[in-house]
C-alpha positions in Angstrom: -35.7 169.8 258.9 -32.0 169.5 259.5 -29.9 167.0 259.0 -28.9 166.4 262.4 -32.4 166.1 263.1 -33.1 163.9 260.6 -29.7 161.6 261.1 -30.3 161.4 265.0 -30.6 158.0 266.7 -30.1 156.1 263.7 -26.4 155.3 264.2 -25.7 157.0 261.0 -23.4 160.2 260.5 -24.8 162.9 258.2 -21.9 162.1 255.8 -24.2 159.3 254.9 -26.6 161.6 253.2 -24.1 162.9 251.4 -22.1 159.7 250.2 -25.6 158.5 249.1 -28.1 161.0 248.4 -25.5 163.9 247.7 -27.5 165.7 250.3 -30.3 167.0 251.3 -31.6 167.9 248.3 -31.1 164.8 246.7 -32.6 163.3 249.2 -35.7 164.7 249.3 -35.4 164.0 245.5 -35.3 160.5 246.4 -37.8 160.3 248.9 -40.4 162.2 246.1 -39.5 159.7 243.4 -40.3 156.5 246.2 -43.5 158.1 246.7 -44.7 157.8 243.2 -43.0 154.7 242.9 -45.1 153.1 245.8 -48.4 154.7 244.0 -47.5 153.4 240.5 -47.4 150.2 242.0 -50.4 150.5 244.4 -52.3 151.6 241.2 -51.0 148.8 238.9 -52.5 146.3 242.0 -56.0 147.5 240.9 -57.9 144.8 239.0 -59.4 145.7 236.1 -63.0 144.7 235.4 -65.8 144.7 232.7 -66.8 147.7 234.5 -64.3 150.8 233.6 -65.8 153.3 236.0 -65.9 150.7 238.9 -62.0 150.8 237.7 -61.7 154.4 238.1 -63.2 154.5 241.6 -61.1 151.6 242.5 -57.5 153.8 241.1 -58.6 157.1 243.4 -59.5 153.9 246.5 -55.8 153.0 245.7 -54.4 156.4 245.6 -56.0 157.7 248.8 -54.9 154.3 250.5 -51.2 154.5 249.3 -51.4 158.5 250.8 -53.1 157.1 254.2 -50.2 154.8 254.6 -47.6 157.0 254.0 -48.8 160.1 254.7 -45.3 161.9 255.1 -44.2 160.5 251.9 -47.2 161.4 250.7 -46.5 165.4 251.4 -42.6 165.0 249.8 -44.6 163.6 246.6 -46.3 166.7 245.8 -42.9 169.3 247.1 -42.4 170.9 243.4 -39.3 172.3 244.9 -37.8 169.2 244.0 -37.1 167.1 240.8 -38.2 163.3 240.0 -35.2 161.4 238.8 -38.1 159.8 236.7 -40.9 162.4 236.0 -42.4 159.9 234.1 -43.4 158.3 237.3 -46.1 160.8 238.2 -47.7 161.0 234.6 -48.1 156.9 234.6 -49.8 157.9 237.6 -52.6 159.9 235.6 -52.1 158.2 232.9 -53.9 155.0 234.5 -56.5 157.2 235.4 -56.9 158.3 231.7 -56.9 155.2 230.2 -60.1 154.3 232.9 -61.5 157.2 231.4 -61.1 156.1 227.8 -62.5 152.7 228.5 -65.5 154.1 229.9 -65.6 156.4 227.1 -65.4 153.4 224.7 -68.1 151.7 226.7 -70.8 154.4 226.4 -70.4 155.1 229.9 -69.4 158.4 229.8 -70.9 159.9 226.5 -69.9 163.5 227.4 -66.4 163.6 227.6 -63.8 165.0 225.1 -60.6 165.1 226.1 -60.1 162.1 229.0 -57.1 163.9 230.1 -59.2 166.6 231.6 -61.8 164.1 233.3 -59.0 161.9 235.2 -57.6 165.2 236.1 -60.7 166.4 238.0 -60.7 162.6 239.3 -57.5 163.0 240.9 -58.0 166.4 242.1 -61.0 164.9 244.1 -58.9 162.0 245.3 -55.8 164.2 246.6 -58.5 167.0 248.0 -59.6 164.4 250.3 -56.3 162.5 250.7 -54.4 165.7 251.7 -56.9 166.9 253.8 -57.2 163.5 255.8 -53.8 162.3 256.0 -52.6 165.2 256.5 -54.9 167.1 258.6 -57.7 168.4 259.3 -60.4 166.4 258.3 -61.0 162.9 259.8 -61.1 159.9 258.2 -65.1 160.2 258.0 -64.7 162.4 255.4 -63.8 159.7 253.0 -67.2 158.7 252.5 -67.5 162.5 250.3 -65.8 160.5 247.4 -68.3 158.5 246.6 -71.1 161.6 246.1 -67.9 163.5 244.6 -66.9 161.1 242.2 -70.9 160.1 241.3 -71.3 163.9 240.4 -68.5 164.2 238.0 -69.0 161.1 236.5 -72.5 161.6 235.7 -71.7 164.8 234.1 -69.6 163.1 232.3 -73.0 161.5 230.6 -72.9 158.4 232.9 -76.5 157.3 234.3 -76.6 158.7 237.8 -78.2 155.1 239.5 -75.6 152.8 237.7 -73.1 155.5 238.5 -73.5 155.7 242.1 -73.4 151.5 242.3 -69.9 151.5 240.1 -68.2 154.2 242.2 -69.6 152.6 245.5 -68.5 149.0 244.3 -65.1 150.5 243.3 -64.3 152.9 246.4 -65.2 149.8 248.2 -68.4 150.7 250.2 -69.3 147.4 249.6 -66.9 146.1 251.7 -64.1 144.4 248.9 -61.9 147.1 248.9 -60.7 149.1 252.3 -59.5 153.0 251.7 -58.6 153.4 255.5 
């Protein structure tokens, strides 16, 4: 993208950019930092409940929701090429997902997990898997409904009880019709 391009029919010159973003580059910094701005907050909307791996569905519902409605800020999120001006936006991203894990840790629910960290880490690689490949091609929407088999899998591995598993994960990713991912 140019900056022409990107400046053209907006009524703004491309000294703009420079006066506020310092250029390209730092806008494209900016635009990645909104992005996870915009999740943290779509992932601090999730309620919490007695049910911690409800929770945890409900954060990758969120997360695959916030990249469906922004799917081109959703791509500049995950450009390495460019700095956060706060990288600690991204890790209070997973960190949300790890304290889900540690609740259902705590709660018996997932008896065979060591290190939470590593759990919400496969979470969210499911979660962005299916995001990117839906809001950003090629997959249709459809495809969302993998998550909840997905998700039931690793979490029972995780020593949760495949039956009560499935119904947590279906109530969170809203299958039951509270919570809408598209």
């Amino acid at each position: 993208m140019t900056l022409r391009s990107l400046v053209a029919g907006t009524g703004v010159s491309t000294m703009a950019v420079y006066t506020y973003f310092g250029g390209m580059d730092g806008l494209w910094k900016a635009l990645r930092q909104e992005g996870f701005t915009r999740l943290a907050a779509k992932l601090a909307a999730v309620s919490t409940s007695a049910d911690p791996v409800r929770d945890l569905a409900a954060l990758g519902a969120a997360y695959v929701s916030n990249a469906l409605e922004n799917p081109d800020l959703y791509r500049v999120m995950f450009d390495a090429g460019f700095e956060l001006e706060d990288a600690d936006a991204a890790d209070r991203s997973l960190h949300c997902l790890v304290g889900a894990v540690e609740r259902a840790k705590a709660a018996g629910r997932f008896r065979d997990v060591v290190d939470p960290l590593e759990l919400a880490t496969q979470s969210w690689a499911i979660g962005h898997g299916l995001a990117s490949l839906v809001a950003t091609g090629p997959l249709p929407r459809e495809a969302l409904s993998h998550n909840v088999p997905l998700m039931t899998a690793l979490f029972v591995a995780a020593g949760d009880e495949p039956g009560r598993c499935r119904r947590s994960v279906e109530l969170g990713w809203g299958t039951d019709g509270r919570q809408d991912t598209a």
